[in-house]
VOGU-757532 format. One record per residue (C-alpha): z, x, y. Coordinates in Angstrom, 1 decimal, decimal comma, always signed. Layout:
BEGIN
ATOM      w      u      v
ATOM      Z      X      Y
...
END
This chain:
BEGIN
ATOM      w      u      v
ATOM   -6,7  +58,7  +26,2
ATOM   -9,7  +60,2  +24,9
ATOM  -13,1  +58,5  +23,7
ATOM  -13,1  +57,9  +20,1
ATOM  -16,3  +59,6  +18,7
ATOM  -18,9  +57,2  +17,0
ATOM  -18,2  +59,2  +13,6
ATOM  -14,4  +58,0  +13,1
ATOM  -13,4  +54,6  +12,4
ATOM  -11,6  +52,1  +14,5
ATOM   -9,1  +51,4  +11,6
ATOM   -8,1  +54,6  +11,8
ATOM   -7,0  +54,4  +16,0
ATOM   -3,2  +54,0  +16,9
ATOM   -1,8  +50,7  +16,3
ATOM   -1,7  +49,7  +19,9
ATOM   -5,4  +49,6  +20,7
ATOM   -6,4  +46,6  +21,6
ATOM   -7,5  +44,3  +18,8
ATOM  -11,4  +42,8  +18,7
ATOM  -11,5  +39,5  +19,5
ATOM  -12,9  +38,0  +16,1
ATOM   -9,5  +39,6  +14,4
ATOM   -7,1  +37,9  +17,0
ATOM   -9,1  +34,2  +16,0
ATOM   -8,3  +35,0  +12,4
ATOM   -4,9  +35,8  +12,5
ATOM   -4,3  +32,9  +14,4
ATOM   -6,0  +30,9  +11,8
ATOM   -4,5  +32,7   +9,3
ATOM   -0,8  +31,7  +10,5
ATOM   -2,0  +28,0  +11,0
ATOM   -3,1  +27,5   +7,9
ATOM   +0,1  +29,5   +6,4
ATOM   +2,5  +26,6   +8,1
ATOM   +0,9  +23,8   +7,5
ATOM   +1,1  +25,1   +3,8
ATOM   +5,0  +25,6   +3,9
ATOM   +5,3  +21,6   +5,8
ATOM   +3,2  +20,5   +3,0
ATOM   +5,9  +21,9   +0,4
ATOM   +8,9  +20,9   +2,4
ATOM   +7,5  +17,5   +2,2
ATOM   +7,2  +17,0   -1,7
ATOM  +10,1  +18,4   -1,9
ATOM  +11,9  +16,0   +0,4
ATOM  +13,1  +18,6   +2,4
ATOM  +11,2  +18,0   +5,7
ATOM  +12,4  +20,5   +8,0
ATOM  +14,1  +19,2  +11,6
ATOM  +11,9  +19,3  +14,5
ATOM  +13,3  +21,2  +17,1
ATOM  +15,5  +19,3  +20,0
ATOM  +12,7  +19,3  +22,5
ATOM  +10,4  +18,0  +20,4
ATOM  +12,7  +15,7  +18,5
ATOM  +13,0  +14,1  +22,5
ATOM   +8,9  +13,5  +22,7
ATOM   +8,7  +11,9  +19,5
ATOM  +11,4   +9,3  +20,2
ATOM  +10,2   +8,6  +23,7
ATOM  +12,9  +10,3  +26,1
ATOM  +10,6  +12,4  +27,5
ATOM   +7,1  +13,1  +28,4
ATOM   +5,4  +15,8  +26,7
ATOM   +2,8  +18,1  +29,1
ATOM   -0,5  +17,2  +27,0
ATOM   +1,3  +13,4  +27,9
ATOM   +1,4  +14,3  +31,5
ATOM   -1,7  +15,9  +31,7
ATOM   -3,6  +12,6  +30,5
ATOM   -1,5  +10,6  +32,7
ATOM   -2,7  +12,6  +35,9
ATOM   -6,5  +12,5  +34,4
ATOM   -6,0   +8,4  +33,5
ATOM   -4,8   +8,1  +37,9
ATOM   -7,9  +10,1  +38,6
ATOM  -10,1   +8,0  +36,1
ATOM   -8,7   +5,0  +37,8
ATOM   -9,2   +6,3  +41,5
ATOM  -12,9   +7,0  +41,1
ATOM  -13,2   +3,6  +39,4
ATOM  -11,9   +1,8  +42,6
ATOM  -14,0   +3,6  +44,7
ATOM  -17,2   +2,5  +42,8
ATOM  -18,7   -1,0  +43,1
ATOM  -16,9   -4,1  +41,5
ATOM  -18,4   -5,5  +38,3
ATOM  -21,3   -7,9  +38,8
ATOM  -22,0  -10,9  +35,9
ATOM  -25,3  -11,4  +34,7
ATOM  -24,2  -14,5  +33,1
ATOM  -21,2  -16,1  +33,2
ATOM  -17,9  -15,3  +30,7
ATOM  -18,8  -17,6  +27,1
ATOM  -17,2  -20,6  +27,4
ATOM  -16,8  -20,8  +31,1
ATOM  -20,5  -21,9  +32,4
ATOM  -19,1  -24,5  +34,8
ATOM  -16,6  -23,0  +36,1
ATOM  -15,7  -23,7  +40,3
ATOM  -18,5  -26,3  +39,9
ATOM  -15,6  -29,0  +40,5
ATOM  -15,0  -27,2  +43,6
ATOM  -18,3  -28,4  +45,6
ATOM  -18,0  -31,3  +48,1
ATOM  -21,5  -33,2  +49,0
ATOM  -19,8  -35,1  +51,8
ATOM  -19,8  -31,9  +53,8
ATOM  -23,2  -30,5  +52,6
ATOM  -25,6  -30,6  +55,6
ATOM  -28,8  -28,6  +54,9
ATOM  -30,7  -30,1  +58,3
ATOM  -29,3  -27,6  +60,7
ATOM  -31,1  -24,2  +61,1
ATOM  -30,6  -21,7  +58,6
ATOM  -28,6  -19,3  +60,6
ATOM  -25,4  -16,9  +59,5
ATOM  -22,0  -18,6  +60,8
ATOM  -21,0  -14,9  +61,4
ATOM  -24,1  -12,8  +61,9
ATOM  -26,2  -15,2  +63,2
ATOM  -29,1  -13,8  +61,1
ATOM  -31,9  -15,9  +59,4
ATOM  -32,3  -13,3  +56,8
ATOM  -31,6  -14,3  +52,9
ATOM  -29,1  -16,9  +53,7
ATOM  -26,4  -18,6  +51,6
ATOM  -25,2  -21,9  +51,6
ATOM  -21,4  -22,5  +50,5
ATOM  -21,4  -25,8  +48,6
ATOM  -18,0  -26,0  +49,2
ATOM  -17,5  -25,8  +53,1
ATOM  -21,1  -26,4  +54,3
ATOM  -21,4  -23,4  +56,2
ATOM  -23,9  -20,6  +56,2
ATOM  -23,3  -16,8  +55,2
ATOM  -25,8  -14,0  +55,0
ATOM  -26,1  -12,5  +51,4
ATOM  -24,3  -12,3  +48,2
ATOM  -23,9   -8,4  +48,1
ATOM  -20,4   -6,9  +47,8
ATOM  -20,2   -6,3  +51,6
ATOM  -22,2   -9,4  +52,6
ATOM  -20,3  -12,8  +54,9
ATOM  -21,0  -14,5  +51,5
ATOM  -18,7  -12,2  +49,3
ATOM  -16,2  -12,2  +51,9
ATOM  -15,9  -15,9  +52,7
ATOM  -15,9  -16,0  +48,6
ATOM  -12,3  -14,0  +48,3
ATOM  -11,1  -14,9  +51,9
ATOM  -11,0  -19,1  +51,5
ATOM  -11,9  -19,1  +47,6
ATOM  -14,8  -20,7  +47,9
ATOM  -16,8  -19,6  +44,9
ATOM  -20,4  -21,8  +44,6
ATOM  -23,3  -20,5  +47,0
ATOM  -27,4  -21,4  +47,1
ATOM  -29,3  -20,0  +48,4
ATOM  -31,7  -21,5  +50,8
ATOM  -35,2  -19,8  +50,3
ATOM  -35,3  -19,9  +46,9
ATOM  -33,0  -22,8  +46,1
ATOM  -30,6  -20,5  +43,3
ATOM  -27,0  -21,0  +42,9
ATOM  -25,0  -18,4  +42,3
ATOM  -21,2  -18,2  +41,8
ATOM  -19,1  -15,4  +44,0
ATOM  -18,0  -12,6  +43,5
ATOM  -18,9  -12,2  +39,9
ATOM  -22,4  -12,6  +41,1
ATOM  -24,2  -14,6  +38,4
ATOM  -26,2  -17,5  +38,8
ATOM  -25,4  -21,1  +37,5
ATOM  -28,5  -22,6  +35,8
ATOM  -26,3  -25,7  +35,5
ATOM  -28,3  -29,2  +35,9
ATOM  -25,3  -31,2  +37,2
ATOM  -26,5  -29,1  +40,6
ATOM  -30,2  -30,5  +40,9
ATOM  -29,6  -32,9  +43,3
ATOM  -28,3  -30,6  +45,4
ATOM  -31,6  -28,4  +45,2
ATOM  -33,5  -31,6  +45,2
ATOM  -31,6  -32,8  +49,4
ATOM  -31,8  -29,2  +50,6
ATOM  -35,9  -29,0  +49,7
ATOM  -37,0  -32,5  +48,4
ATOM  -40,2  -32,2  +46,3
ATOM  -42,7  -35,4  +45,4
ATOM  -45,4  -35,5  +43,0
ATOM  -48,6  -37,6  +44,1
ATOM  -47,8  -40,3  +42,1
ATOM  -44,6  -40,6  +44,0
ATOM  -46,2  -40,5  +47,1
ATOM  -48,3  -43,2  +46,7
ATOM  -46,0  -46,0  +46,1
ATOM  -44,5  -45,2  +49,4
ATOM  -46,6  -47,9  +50,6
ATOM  -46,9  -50,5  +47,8
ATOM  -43,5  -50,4  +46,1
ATOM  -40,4  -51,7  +47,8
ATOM  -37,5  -49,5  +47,6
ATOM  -33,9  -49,3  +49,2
ATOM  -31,2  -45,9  +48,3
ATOM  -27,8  -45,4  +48,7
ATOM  -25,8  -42,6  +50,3
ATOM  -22,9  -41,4  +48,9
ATOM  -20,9  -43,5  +51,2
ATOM  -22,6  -46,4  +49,6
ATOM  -24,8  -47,6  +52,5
ATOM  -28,1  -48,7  +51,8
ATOM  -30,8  -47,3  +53,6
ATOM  -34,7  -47,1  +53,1
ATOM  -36,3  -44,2  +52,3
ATOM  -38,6  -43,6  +55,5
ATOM  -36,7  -45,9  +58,1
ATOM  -33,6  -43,7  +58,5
ATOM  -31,8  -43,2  +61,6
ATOM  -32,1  -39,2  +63,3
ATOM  -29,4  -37,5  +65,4
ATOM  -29,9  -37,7  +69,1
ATOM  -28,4  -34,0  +69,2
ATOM  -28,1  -35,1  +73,3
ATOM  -31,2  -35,5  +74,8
ATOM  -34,0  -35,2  +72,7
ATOM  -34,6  -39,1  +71,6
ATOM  -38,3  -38,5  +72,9
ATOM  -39,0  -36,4  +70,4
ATOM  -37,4  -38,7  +67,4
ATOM  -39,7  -41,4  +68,5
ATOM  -42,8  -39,0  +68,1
ATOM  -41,5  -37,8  +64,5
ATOM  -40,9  -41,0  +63,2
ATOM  -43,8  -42,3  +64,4
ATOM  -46,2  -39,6  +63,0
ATOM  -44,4  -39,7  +59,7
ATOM  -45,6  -43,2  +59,5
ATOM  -49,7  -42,5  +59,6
ATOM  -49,9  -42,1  +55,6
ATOM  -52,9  -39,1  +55,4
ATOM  -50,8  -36,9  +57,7
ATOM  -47,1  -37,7  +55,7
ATOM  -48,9  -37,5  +52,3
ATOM  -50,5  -34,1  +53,5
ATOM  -46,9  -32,4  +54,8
ATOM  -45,4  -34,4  +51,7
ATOM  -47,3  -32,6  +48,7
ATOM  -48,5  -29,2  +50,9
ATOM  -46,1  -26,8  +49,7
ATOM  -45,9  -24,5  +52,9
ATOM  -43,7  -21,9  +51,6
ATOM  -46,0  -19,8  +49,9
ATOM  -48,9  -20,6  +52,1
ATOM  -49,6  -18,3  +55,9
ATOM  -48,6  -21,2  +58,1
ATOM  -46,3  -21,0  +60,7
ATOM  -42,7  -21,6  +61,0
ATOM  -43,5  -24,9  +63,0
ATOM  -45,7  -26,4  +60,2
ATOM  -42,8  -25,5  +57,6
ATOM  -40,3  -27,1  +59,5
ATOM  -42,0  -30,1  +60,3
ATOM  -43,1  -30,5  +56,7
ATOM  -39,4  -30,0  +55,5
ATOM  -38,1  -32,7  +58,0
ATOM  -41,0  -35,2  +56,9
ATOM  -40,0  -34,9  +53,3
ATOM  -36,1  -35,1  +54,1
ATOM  -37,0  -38,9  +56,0
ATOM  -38,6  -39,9  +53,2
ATOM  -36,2  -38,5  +50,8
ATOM  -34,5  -41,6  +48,1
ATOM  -31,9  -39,0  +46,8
ATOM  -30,4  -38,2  +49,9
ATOM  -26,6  -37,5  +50,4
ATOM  -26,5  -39,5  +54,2
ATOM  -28,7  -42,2  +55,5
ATOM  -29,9  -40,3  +58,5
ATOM  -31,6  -36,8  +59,1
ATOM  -31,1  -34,4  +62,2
ATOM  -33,5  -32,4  +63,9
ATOM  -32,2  -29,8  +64,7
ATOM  -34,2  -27,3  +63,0
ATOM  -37,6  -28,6  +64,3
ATOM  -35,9  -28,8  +67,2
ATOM  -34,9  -24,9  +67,7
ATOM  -38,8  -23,8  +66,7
ATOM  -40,4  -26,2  +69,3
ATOM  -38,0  -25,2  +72,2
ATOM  -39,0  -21,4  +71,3
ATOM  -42,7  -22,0  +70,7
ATOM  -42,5  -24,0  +74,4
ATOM  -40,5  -21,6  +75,9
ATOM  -38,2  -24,0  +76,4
ATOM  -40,1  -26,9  +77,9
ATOM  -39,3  -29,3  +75,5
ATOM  -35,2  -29,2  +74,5
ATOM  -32,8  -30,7  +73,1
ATOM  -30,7  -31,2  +76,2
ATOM  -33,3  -32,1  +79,0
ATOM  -35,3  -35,9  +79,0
ATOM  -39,1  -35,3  +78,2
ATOM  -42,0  -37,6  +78,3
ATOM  -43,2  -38,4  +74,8
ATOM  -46,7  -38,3  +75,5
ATOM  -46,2  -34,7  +77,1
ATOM  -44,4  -33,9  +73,4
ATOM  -47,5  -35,5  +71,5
ATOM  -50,1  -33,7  +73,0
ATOM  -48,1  -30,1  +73,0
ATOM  -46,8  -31,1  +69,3
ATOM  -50,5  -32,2  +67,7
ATOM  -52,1  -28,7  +69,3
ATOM  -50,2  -26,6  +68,1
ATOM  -49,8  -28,2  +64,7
ATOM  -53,7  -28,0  +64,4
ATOM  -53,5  -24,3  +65,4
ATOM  -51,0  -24,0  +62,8
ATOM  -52,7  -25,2  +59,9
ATOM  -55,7  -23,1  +60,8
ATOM  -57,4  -25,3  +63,5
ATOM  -60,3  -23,8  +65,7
ATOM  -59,9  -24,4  +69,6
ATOM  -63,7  -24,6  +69,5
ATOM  -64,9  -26,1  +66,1
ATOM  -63,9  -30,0  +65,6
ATOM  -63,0  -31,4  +62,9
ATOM  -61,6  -28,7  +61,9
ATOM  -57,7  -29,5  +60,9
ATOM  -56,1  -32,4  +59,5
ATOM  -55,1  -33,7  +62,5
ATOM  -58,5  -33,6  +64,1
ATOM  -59,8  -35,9  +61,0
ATOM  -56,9  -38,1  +61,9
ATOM  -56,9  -38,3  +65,3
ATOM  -59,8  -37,1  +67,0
ATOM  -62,3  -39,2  +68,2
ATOM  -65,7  -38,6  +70,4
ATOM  -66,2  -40,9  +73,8
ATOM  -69,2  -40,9  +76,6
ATOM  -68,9  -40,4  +79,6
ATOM  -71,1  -41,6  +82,5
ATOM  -70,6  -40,0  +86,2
ATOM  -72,0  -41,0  +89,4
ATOM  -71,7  -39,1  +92,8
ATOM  -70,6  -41,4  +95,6
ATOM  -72,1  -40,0  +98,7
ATOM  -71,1  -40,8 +102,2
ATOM  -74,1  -41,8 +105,0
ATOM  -74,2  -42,3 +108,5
ATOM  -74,9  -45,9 +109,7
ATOM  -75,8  -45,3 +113,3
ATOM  -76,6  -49,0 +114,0
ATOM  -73,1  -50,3 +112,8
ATOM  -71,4  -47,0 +113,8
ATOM  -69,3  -46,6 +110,5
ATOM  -69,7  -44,6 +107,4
ATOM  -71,6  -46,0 +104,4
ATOM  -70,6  -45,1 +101,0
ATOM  -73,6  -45,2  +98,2
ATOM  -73,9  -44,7  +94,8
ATOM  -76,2  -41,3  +93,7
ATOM  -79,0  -42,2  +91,5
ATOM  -78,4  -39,6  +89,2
ATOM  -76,3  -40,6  +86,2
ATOM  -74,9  -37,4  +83,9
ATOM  -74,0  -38,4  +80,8
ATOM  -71,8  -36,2  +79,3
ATOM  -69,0  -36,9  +75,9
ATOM  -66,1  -35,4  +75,2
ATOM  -63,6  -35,3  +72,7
ATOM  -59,9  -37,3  +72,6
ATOM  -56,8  -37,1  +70,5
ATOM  -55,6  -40,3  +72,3
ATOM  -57,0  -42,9  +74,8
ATOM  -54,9  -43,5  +78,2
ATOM  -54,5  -47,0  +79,5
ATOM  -54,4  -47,8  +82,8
ATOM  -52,3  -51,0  +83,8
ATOM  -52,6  -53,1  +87,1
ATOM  -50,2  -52,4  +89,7
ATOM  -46,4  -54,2  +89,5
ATOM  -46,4  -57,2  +92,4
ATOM  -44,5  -56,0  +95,5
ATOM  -43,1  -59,8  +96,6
ATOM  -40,8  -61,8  +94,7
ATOM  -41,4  -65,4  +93,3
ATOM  -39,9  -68,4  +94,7
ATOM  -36,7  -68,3  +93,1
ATOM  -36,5  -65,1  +94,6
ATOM  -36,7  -63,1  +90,5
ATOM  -38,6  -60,1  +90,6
ATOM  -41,8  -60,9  +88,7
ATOM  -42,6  -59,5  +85,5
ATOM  -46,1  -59,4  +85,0
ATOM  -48,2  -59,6  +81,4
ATOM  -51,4  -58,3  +80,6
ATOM  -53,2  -58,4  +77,1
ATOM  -54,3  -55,2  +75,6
ATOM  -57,9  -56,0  +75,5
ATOM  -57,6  -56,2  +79,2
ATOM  -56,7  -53,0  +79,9
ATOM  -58,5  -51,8  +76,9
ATOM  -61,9  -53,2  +79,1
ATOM  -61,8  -49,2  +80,7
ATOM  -63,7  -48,2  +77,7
ATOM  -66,2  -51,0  +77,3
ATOM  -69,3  -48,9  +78,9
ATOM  -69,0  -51,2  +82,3
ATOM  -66,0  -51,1  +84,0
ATOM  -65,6  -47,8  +86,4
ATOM  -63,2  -46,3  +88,0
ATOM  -63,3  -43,6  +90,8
ATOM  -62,1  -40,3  +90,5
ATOM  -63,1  -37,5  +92,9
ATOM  -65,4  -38,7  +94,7
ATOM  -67,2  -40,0  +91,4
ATOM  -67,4  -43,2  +89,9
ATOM  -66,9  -43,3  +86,3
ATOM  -67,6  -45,2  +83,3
ATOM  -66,4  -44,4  +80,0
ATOM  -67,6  -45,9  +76,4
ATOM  -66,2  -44,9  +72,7
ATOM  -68,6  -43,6  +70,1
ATOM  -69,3  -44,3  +66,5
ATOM  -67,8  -43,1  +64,3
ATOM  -64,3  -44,3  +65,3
ATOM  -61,3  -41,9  +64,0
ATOM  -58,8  -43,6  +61,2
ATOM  -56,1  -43,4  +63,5
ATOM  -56,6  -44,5  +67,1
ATOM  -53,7  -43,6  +69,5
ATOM  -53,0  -45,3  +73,0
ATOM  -51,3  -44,3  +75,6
ATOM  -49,9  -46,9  +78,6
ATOM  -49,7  -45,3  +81,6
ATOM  -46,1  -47,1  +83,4
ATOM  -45,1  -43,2  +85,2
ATOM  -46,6  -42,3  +88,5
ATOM  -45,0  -39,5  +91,1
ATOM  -45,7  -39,2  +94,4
ATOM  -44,5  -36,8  +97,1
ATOM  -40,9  -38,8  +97,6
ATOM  -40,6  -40,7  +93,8
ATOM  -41,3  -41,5  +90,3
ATOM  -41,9  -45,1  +89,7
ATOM  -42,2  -47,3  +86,6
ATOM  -44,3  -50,0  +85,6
ATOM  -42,8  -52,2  +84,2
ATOM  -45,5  -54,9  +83,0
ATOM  -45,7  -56,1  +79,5
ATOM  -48,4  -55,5  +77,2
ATOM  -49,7  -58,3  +75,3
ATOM  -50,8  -57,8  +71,7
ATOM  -50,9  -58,9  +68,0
ATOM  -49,9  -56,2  +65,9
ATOM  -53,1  -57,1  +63,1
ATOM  -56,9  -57,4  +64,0
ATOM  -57,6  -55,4  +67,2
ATOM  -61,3  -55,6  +67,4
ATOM  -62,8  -52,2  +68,6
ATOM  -66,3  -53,1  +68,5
ATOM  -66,6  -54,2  +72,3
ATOM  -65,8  -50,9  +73,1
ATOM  -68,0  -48,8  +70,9
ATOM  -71,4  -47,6  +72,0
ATOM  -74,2  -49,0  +69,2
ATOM  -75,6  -46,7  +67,3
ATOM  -77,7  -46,6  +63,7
ATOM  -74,4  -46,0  +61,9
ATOM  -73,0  -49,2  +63,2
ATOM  -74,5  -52,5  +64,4
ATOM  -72,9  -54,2  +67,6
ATOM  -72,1  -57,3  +65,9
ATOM  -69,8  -55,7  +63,1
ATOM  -66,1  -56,0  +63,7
ATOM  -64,1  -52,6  +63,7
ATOM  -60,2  -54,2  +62,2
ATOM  -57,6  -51,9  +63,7
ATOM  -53,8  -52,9  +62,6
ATOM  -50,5  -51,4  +64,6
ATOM  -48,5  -49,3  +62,6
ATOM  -46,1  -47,2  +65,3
ATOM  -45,3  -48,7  +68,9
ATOM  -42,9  -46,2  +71,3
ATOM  -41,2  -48,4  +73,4
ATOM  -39,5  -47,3  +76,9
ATOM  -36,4  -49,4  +77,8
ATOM  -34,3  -48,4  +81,3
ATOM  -30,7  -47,8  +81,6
ATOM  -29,3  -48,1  +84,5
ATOM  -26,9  -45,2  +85,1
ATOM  -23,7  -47,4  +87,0
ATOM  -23,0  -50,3  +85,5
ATOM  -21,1  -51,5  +88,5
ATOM  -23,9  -51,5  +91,2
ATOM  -26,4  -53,7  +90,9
ATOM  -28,8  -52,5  +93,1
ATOM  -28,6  -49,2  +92,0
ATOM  -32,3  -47,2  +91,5
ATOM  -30,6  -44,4  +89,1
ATOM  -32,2  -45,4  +85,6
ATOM  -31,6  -43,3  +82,6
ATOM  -35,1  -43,5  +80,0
ATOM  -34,4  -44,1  +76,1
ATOM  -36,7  -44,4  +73,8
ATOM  -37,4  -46,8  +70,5
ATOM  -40,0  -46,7  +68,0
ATOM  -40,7  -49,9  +66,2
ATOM  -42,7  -49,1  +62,6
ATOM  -44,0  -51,1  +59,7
ATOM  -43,1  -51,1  +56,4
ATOM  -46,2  -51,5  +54,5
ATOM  -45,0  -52,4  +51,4
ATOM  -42,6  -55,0  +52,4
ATOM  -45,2  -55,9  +55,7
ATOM  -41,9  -56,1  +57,6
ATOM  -41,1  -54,5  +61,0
ATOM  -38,4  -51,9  +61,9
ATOM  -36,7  -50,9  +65,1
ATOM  -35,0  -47,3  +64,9
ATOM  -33,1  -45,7  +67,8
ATOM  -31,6  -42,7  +67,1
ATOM  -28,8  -43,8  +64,2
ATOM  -29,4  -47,5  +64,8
ATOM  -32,3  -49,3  +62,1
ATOM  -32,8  -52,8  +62,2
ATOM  -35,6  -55,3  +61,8
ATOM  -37,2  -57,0  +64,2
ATOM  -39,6  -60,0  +64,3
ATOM  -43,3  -59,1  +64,6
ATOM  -43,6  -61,8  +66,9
ATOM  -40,8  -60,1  +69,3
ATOM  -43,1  -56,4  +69,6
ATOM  -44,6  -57,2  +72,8
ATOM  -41,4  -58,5  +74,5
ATOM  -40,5  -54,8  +75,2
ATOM  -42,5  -51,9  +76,9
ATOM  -44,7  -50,5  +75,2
ATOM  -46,1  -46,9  +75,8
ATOM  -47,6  -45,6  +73,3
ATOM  -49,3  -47,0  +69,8
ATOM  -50,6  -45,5  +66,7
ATOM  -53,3  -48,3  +65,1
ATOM  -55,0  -47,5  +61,9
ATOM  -58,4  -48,7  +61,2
ATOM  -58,3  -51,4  +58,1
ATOM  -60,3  -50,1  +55,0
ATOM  -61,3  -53,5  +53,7
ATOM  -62,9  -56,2  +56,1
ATOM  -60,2  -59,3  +56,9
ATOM  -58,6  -59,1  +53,5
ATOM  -54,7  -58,8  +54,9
ATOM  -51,9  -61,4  +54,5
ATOM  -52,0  -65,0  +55,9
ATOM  -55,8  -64,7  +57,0
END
């Protein structure tokens, strides 16, 4: 075909030529318009004309049209791409359902002392608590433990343990419901000072949930298996006031201290806790930071000595709250605890004696005078008899604390490597004086206790023979020093059946006063009970916490 010249029009072309396509859009509008014109008239007439059989069938239902199909396939697809992205999440929960699952949550189970550790991951990263179960999960996320345990047991109710939120799973909203505060309140117990000063003047007794009555700061702890020598430490040092009140209203989790200061702080506020669900607390937690800080020299399931605990636990716990190894006074617990002592030294030298033929020992004339700073005072006590008496009873001997106490009066020495020493306390004295009885000793073959008593009355230990006199403090002032913590060693004997059996198995007891009562409490492990202040002495004693008395002889019955 040839090209049509630009002169002649295209009207004028053969009818088959191709039509432009503007014209075939209007002829299809054209015709559109043209039969919706003759429905229109069929209508008023009444005439409506009959659909054709095929689509007589899509109107009344029998079969699927293809624009039908089509949006069938494209609703599968929808739906397949919606399955594939991430389930709905709440903000808030549905109107009208704000407590729902609440009824779910058990606080028998609910246990918030043991480390906060995923059951599955074993991660301490942004863990959950189920307040349904107990356990511990590790997120809240769609393909977190937590979600999973959610749909898997239908456990719905989580906090979280860092920041204390509840949130319900897996919608993923969070409950701002009150009827869950004293749940916050037993997993991180908070006190205002005003609370924390009637500790000691206001009498108070709690109940658990099971209905036993307990007082808040005499509860039993868990003896996990082996670690009763460190109960007796905590329960004793949650009894001297400045340092509870200090871990009591410090709030550690937004401060740089370490993981062993938070811990201990949490456990100090848990034993004092009046709200709590059970009327003991476990260590556990504590316990897991201190056998890692140690490198596992103090356990859970090996025997320790306490004092050994005491002096590892208070150094660290003063280089955790910022302490200098160099600068004194320069943590809480050196204001406490720490205290200044002299120390006089004397070489003993050894002489010939050529007329007797034998050495002579004499004391140098130099004296150095040196002092030196303590956290606690050690206590020698005189050595156990070797015979029995004359009813054949092994003799138990007593000394009175002042006796022993004579070590640091400026005159008594002792010698130590090849030095005779005298040692004499110096003003002033610390609020908190801490003794330690000496009854181990080892030797190449064995380990052997003492087992004399200590004599003492639990109010008005004078300090003032033992003080060196200075212009702070005259030499006929009394220095009123009243017991408030005693660690007591008592020996089990590990076969019941042989009675001359040496195996002995050590436990441990701390018996603590209840200042606002002035009443006396023995705790071992889960066991609390009072005790007679009359009775203290009767057991063996090895190590005391006395705090120095504010006001001069003002106390009850003197």
């Amino acid at each position: 075909m040839s090209k049509r010249p630009a002169t002649e029009a295209l009207d004028e072309l053969a009818a088959n030529s191709p039509l432009p396509k503007k014209s075939r859009v209007d002829d299809y509008t054209k015709s559109v318009k043209e039969l919706s014109l003759d429905e229109k008239t069929a209508d008023e007439q009444g005439d409506a004309p009959a659909p054709a059989a095929e689509e007589q069938e899509y109107q009344n239902g029998n079969r699927n049209s293809p624009n039908q199909e089509d949006q069938d396939e494209s609703d599968d697809d929808e739906e397949e791409a919606e399955e594939e992205k991430a389930p709905i999440r709440q903000s808030a929960p549905t109107e009208g359902y704000d407590d729902l699952y609440l009824d779910t949550i058990d606080r028998n189970v609910l246990d918030f002392d043991f480390e906060k550790l995923c059951s599955i991951s074993l991660s301490n990263i942004n863990v959950y608590a189920c307040l349904v179960c107990g356990k511990y999960f590790q997120g809240r996320g769609p393909k977190s433990h937590a979600y999973f345990h959610a749909l898997d047991e239908d456990h719905h109710v989580f906090i979280n343990m860092s920041t204390q939120k509840v949130y319900v799973l897996p919608e993923g909203y969070e409950v701002q419901s009150k009827s869950l505060d004293d749940i916050k309140y037993v997993s991180d117990p908070r006190y205002t000072k005003a609370e924390v000063l009637t500790f000691d003047r206001t009498p108070r007794t709690s109940f658990a949930l099971s209905g036993k009555e307990y007082r808040p700061g005499f509860v039993g702890m868990n003896n996990i298996k082996e670690n009763d020598y460190l109960n007796v430490i905590v329960q004793a040092l949650s009894h001297v006031s400045p340092l509870r009140n200090y871990f009591l209203l410090t709030d550690f989790s937004k401060s740089p201290a370490n993981e062993l200061v938070k811990r201990t702080s949490i456990l100090f506020r848990k034993i004092w806790n009046p709200r709590a669900f059970k009327s003991h607390v476990s260590p556990h937690e504590l316990l897991q930071e201190i056998s890692l800080r140690s490198n596992k020299r103090f356990t859970l399931s090996a025997q320790s000595d306490p004092v050994d605990f005491l002096s590892w636990y208070l150094n660290n716990l003063h280089l955790g709250l910022g302490g200098s190894k160099t600068r004194p006074q320069s943590s809480p617990i050196q204001h406490i605890f720490q205290g200044k002592l002299k120390l006089e030294s004397q070489e003993i030298q050894t002489k010939n004696d050529t007329l007797a033929d034998r050495l002579r020992f004499e004391d140098s004339s130099v004296i150095n005078v040196s002092s030196s700073r303590f956290l606690l005072l050690t206590l020698d006590l005189p050595a156990a008899p070797l015979f029995q008496d004359e009813q054949e009873r092994n003799i138990i001997p007593q000394v009175p604390l002042t006796t022993i106490l004579a070590k640091y009066n400026g005159l008594t020495s002792q010698e130590l490597n090849s030095q005779r020493r005298r040692y004499r306390l110096q003003h002033p004295l610390p609020p908190f004086l801490m003794f330690h009885i000496k009854r181990f000793s080892k030797n190449k073959f064995v380990s052997e206790r003492n087992p004399t008593i200590v004599t003492f009355d639990a109010k008005n230990l004078d300090m003032s023979p033992y003080v060196e006199p200075s212009a702070d403090h005259s030499s006929g002032e009394p220095i009123w020093y009243d017991l408030v913590a005693n660690v007591v060693h008592e020996a089990v004997r590990m076969k019941e059946d042989v009675a001359d059996s040496g195996e002995e198995r050590k436990t441990w007891k701390v018996q603590l006063r209840d200042k606002a009562t002035d009443e006396w409490v023995v705790t071992q492990d889960l066991f609390v009970e009072n005790i007679r202040s009359e009775l203290l002495y009767l057991a063996e004693s090895y190590l005391q916490i006395w705090e120095r008395r504010k006001t001069p002889i003002a106390a009850k019955g003197k």
